[in-house]
MARLOFI-698471 format. One record per residue (C-alpha): chain; x, y, z. Coordinates in nm, 2 decimals. Layout:
+------+--------+--------+--------+
: unit :      u :      v :      w :
+------+--------+--------+--------+
:    A :      X :      Y :      Z :
...
+------+--------+--------+--------+
END
This chain:
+------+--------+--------+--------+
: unit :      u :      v :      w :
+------+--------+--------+--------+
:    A :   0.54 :   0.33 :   0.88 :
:    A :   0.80 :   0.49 :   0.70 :
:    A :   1.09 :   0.23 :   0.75 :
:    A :   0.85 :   0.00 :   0.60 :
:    A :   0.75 :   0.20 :   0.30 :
:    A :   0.88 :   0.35 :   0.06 :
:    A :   0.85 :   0.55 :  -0.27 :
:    A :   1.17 :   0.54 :  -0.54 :
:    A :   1.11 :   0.65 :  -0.89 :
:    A :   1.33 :   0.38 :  -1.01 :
:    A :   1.10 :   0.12 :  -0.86 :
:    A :   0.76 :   0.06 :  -0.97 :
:    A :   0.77 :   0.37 :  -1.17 :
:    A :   0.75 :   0.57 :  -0.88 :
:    A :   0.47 :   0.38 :  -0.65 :
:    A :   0.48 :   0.36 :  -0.29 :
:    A :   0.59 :   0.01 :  -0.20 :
:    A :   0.67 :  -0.23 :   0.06 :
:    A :   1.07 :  -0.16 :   0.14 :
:    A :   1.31 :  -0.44 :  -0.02 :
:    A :   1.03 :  -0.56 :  -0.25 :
:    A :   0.84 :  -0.47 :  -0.55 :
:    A :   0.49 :  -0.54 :  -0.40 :
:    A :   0.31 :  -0.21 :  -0.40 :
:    A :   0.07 :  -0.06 :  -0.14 :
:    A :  -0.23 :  -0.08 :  -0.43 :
:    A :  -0.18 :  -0.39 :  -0.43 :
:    A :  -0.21 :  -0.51 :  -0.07 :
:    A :  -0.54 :  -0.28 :   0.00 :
:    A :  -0.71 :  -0.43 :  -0.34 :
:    A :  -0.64 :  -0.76 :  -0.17 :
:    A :  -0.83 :  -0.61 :   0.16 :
:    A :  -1.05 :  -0.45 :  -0.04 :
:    A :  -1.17 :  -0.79 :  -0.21 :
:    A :  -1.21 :  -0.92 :   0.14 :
:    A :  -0.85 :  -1.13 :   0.20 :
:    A :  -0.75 :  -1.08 :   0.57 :
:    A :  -0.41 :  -1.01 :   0.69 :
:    A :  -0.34 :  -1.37 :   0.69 :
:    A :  -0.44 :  -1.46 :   0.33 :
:    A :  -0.16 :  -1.15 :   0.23 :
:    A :   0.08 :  -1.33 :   0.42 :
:    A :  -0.01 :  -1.66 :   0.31 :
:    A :  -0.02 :  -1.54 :  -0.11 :
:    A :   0.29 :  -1.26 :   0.00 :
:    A :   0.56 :  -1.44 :   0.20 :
:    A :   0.77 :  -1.19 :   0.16 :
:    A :   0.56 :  -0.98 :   0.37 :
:    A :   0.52 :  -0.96 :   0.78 :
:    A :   0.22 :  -0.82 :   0.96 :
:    A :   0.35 :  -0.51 :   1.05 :
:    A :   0.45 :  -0.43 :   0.67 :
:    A :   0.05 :  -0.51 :   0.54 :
:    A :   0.01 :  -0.32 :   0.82 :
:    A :   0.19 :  -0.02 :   0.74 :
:    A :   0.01 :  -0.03 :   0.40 :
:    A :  -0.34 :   0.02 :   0.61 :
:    A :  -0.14 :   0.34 :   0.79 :
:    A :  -0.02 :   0.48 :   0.45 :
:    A :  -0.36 :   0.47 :   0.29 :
:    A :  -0.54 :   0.57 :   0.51 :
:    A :  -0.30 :   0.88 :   0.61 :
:    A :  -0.33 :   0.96 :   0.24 :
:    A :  -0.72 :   1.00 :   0.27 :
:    A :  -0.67 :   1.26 :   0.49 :
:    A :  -0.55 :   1.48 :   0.23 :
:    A :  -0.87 :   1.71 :   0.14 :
:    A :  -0.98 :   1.63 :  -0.21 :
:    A :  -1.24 :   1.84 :  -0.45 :
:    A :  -1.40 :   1.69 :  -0.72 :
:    A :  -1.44 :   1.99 :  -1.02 :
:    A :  -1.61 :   1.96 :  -1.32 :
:    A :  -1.41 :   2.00 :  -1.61 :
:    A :  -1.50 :   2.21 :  -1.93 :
+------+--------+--------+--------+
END
C-alpha cells in the first residue's frame, strides 16, 4: 500500500494520493461510496490500475482504525 500512496505537502496541499498522480484517496472512496465499482474508477480514471483503487480501500480503511471520540465543545 504504501508504494502506491502517498502524502507530499507540495501535492494536493498535503492529501494522501495515488503515487505519480494528483487523484486523491477522497476521491476514489466517494466514487465507491456513490456506488461505482472498481471498473467504473478505472474506466472514468485511466491513469489508475486495480491494485492502486485498491490500495485506496487499504488506506481508508487502516485509517478507521485509529480510535476517534466525539466531545462536545463549549
Amino acid at each position: 500500500m504504501e508504494s502506491h500512496i502517498v502524502i507530499d505537502p507540495a501535492v494536493c496541499n498535503g492529501r494522501p494520493v495515488v503515487r505519480g498522480t494528483r487523484i486523491t484517496v477522497q476521491t476514489v472512496m466517494e466514487f465507491l461510496a456513490a456506488g461505482d465499482s472498481v471498473d467504473d474508477i478505472l474506466e472514468s480514471y485511466p491513469a489508475l490500475n486495480r491494485d492502486q483503487v485498491l490500495a485506496c480501500m487499504e488506506w481508508a480503511s487502516r485509517l478507521m482504525v485509529n480510535h476517534f471520540q466525539i466531545a462536545a465543545l463549549a
